[in-house]
Structure formats: C-alpha cells, structure tokens
BALUMNU-624744 format. One record per atom (N, C-alpha, C): x, y, z. Coordinates in pm, whole numbers, m for minus. Each point is the difference from the previous one (the first is absolute). Layout:
% residues N
<east=X&north=Y&up=Z>
...
END
This chain:
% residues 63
<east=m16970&north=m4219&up=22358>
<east=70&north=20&up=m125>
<east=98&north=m116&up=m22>
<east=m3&north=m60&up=m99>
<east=98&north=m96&up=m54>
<east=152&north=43&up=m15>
<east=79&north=m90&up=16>
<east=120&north=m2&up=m46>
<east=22&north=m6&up=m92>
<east=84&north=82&up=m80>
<east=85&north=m31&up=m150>
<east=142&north=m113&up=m29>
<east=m23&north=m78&up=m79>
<east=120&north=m94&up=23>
<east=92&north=121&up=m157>
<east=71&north=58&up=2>
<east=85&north=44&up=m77>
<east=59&north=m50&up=m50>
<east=66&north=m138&up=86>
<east=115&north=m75&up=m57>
<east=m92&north=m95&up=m142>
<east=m83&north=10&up=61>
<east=m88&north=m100&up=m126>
<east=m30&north=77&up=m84>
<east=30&north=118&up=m65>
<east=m13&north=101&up=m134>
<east=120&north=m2&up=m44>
<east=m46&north=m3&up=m114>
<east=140&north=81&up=m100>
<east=12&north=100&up=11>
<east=114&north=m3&up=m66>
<east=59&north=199&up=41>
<east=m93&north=77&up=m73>
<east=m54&north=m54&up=m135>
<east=m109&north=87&up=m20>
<east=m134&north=24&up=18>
<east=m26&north=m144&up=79>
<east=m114&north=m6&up=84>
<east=30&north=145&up=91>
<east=108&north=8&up=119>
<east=1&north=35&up=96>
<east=21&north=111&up=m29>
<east=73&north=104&up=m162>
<east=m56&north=126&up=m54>
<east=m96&north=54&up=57>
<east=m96&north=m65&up=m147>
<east=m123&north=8&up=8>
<east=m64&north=30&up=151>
<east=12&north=m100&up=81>
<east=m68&north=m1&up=108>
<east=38&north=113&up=104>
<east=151&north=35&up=m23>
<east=m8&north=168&up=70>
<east=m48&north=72&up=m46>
<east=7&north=21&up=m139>
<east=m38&north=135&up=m78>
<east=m212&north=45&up=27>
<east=m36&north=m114&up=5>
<east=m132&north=m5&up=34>
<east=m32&north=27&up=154>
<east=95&north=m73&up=63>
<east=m22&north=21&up=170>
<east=106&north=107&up=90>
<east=60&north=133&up=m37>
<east=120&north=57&up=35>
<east=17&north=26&up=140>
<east=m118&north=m21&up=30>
<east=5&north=m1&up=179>
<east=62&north=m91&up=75>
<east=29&north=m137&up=m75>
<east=27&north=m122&up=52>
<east=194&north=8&up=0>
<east=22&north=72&up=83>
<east=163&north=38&up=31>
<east=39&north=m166&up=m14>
<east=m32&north=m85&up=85>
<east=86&north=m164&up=m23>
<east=m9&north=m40&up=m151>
<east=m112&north=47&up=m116>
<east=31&north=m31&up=m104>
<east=114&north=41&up=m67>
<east=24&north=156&up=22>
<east=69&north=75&up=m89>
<east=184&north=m63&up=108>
<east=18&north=m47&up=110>
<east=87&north=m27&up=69>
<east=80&north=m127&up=m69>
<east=m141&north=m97&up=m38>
<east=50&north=m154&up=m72>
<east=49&north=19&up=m128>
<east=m88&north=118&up=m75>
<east=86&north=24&up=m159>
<east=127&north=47&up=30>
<east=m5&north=79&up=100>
<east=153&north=60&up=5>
<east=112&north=m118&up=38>
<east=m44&north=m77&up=95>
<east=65&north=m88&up=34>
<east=82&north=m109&up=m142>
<east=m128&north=m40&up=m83>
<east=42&north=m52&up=m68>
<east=62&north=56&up=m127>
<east=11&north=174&up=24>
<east=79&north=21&up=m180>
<east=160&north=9&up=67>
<east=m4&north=31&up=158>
<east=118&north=67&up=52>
<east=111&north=m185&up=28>
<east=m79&north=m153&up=m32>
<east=2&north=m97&up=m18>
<east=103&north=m61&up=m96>
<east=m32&north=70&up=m76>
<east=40&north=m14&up=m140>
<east=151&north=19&up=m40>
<east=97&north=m107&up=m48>
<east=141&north=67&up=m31>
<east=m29&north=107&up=m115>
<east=113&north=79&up=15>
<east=3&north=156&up=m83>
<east=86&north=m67&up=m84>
<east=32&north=76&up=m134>
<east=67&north=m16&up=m94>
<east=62&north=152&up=m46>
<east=151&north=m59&up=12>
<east=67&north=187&up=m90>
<east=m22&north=11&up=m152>
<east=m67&north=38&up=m46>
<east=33&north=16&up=m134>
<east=116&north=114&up=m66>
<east=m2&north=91&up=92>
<east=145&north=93&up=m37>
<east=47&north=65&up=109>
<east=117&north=43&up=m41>
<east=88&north=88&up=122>
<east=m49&north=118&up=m51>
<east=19&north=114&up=25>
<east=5&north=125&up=m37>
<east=106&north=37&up=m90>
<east=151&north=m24&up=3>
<east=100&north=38&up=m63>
<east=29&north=m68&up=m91>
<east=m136&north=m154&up=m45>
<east=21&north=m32&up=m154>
<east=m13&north=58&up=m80>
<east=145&north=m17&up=m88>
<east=m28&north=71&up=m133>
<east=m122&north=m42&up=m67>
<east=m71&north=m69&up=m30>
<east=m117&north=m76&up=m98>
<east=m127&north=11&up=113>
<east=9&north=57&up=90>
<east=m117&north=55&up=113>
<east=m162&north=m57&up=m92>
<east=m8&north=132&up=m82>
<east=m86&north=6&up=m59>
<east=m80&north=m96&up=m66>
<east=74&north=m83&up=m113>
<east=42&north=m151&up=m39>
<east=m88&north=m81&up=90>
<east=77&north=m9&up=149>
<east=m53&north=m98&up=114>
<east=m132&north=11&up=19>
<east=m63&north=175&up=10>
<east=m83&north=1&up=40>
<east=m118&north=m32&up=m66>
<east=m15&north=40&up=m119>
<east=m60&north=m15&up=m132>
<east=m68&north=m157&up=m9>
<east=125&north=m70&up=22>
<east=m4&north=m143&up=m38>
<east=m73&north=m97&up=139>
<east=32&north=92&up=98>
<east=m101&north=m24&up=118>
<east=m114&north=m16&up=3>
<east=m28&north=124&up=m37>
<east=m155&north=42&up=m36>
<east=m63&north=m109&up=m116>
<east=64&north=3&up=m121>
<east=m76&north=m116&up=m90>
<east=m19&north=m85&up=66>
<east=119&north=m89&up=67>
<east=m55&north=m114&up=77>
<east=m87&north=m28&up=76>
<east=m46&north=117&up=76>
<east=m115&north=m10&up=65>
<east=m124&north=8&up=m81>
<east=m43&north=27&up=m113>
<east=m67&north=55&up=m62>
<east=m18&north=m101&up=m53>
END
C-alpha cells in the first residue's frame, strides 16, 4: 500500500480525501491538525451590547 503525502493536498483536497476514505484516522488527524493551525479570530464578547450586529455582519462576510 502506498503512502499518502497530505502535506501535498489542499485543505480541500485533504476534505475530500477523508470524507471518501474515513478509515484513514492519519487523514482525518492532518485536517485536524491543520484547522486547529489556524489563528482564531474574536468577533464578539458575549456582554456586547451590538452582539447581534457582530454576529450578523460575521456571517455576511463569510458568505
């Protein structure tokens, strides 16, 4: 059986390639690796007044 180079996929290569293969625990280990990678961003506290506002405007942006 061949080796998988992971690092050589994109993150949505390397999706894909768990969602098709779910047995392959080192796949689903490298996605994790690389979302848990990633700096986080706050978009709100809880006790903003304009909470809602934040969140809203979150969401479009992603969108």
């Amino acid at each position: 059986m061949s080796q998988v180079n992971y690092d050589a996929m994109s993150d949505g290569e390397l999706k894909q390639y768990f969602l098709q293969n779910r047995q392959d625990q080192a796949a689903l280990q490298a996605y994790l690796d690389r979302l848990n990678q990633r700096p986080r961003t706050i978009i709100v506290s809880p006790g903003d007044l304009d909470f809602n506002e934040k969140i809203q405007a979150a969401i479009r942006e992603k969108l």
